[in-house]
C-alpha positions in Angstrom: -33.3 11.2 -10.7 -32.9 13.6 -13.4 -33.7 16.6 -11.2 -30.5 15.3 -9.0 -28.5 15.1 -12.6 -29.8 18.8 -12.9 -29.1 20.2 -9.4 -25.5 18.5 -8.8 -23.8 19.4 -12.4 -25.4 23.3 -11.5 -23.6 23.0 -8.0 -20.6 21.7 -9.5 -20.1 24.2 -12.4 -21.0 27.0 -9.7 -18.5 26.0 -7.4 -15.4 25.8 -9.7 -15.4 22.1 -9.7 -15.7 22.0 -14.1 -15.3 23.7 -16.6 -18.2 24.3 -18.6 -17.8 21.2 -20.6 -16.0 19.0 -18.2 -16.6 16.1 -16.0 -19.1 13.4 -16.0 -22.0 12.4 -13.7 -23.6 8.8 -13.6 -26.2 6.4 -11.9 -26.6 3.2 -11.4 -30.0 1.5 -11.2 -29.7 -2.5 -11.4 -28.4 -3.7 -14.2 -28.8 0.3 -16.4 -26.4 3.5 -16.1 -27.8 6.8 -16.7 -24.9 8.9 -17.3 -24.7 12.2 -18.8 -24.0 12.7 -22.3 -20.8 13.2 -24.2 -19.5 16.8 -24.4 -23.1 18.1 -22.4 -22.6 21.4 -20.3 -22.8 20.0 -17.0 -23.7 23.5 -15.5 -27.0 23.5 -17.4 -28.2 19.8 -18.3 -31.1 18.9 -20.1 -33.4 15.9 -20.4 -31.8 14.8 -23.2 -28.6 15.1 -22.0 -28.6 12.3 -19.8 -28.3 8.7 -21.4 -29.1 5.7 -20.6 -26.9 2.2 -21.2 -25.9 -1.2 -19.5 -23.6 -1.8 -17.2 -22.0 -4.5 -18.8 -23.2 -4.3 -22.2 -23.5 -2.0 -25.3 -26.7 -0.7 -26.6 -28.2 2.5 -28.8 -27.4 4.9 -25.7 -23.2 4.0 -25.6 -22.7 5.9 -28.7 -23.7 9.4 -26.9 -22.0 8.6 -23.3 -19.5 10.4 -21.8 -15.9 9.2 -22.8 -15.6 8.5 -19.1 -18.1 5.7 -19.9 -15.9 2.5 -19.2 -14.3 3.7 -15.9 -18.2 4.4 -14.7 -18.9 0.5 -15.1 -15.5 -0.7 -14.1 -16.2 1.4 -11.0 -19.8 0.1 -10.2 -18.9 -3.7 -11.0 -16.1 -3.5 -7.9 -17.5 -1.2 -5.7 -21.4 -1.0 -3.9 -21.6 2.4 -5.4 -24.9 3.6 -6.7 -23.5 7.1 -8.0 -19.9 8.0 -9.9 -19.3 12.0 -10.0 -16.1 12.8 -11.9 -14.9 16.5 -11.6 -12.0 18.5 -12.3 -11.3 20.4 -9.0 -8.4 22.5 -9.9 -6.6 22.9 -6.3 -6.2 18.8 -5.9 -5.1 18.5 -9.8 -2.4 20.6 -8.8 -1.5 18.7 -5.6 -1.9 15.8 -7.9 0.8 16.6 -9.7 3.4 16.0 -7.1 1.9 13.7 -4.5 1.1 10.1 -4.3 -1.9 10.9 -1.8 -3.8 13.9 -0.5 -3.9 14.1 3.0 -5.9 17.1 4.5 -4.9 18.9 7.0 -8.0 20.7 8.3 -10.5 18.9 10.6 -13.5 18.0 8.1 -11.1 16.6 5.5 -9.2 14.2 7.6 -12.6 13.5 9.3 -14.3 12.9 6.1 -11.8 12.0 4.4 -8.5 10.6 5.9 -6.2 10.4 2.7 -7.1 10.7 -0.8 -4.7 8.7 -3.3 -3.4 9.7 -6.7 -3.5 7.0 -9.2 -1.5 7.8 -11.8 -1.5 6.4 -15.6 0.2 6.9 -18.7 -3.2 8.3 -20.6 -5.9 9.8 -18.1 -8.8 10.2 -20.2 -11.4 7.3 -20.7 -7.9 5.2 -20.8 -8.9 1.1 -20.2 -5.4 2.0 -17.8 -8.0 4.1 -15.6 -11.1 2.2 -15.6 -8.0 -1.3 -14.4 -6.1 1.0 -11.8 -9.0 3.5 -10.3 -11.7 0.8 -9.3 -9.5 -1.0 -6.8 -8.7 2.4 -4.6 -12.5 3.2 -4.3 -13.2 -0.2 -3.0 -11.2 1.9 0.0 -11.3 5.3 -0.2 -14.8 7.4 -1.3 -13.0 9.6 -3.7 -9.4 9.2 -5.5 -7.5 11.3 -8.0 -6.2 10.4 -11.5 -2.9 12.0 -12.1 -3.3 15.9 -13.4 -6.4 15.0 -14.5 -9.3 14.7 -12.2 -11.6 13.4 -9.5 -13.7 10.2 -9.1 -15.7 9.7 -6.3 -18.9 7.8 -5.5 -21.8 7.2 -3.2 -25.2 6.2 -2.7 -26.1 9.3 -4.6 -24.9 12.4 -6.7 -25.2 14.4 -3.9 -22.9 12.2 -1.5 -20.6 12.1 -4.3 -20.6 15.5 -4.7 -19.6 16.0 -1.0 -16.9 14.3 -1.1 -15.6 16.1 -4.3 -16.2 19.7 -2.7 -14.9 18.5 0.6 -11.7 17.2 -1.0 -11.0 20.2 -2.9 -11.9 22.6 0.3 -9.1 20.7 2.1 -6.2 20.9 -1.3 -7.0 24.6 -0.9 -6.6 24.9 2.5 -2.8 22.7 1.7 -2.1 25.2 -1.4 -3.0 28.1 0.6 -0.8 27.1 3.5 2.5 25.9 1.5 2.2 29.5 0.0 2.1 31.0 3.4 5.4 28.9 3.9 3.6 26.6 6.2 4.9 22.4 5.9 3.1 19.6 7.4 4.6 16.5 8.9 2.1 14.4 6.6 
């Protein structure tokens, strides 16, 4: 388990998908979260880095979570997810910021994919708004957006979690790069 924690937040920092401080990685395994510590460099994790917690309760390890803590267990209590990856992917932030919904336009996003929805809140970060609103669209949809902020998206591991997330922002290029070339879609 940790070496997934390890190899994902490497991947993720690599590919332009955080910043070196950003985002938040968790697991869930019955009843426990692991989830990676508050202000940790996902790019290079550690052991110690990666805390563990309850799902519905507080204990010694919720002092040290990531901020992103509550929307991790409002997430696993209404979904059949097993993993939450939250990144910042900079090409679908900015789409974020003037759509209700990503839909790709190239053939793996919209086969992957279909639509990705923007849910958008007053305060984005850790905000009890997020971890009400965001749970309800990933009952649907594998990854959603949070308004100029970032990505959640979840699977039976890191690693499928982490396909979406690269996925998603592969296809927002792909839209950003074609609205610059003065290119519009239908969708």
């Amino acid at each position: 388990m940790r070496e997934e924690f390890i190899k994902i937040g490497h991947h993720l920092f690599l590919s332009g998908l955080i910043t070196s401080h950003g985002g938040n990685m968790s697991i869930r395994i019955g009843d426990r979260i692991f989830i990676t510590r508050r202000g940790s460099m996902l790019g290079c994790l550690r052991e110690e880095d990666i805390v563990e917690t309850g799902l519905e309760q507080d204990d010694e390890g919720t002092a040290l979570a990531s901020r992103e803590l509550e929307v991790h267990r409002a997430i696993y209590r209404v979904t059949s997810a097993q993993a939450v990856l939250h990144a910042h992917p900079p090409y679908s932030i900015v789409l974020s910021m003037t759509r209700k919904e990503i839909v790709p336009v190239d053939a793996e996003g919209a086969y992957l994919l279909g639509k990705v929805p923007v849910v958008t809140v007053k305060e984005s970060i850790g905000s009890p708004e997020v971890a009400e609103k965001l749970p309800g669209f990933l009952k649907e949809y594998k990854i959603a957006l949070v308004h100029a902020h970032g990505s959640f998206a979840i699977g039976e591991s890191l690693e499928e979690a982490y396909h979406w997330t690269s996925c998603m922002e592969a296809s927002s290029k792909i839209i950003y790069l074609l609205q610059k070339m003065g290119y519009t879609s239908s969708k």
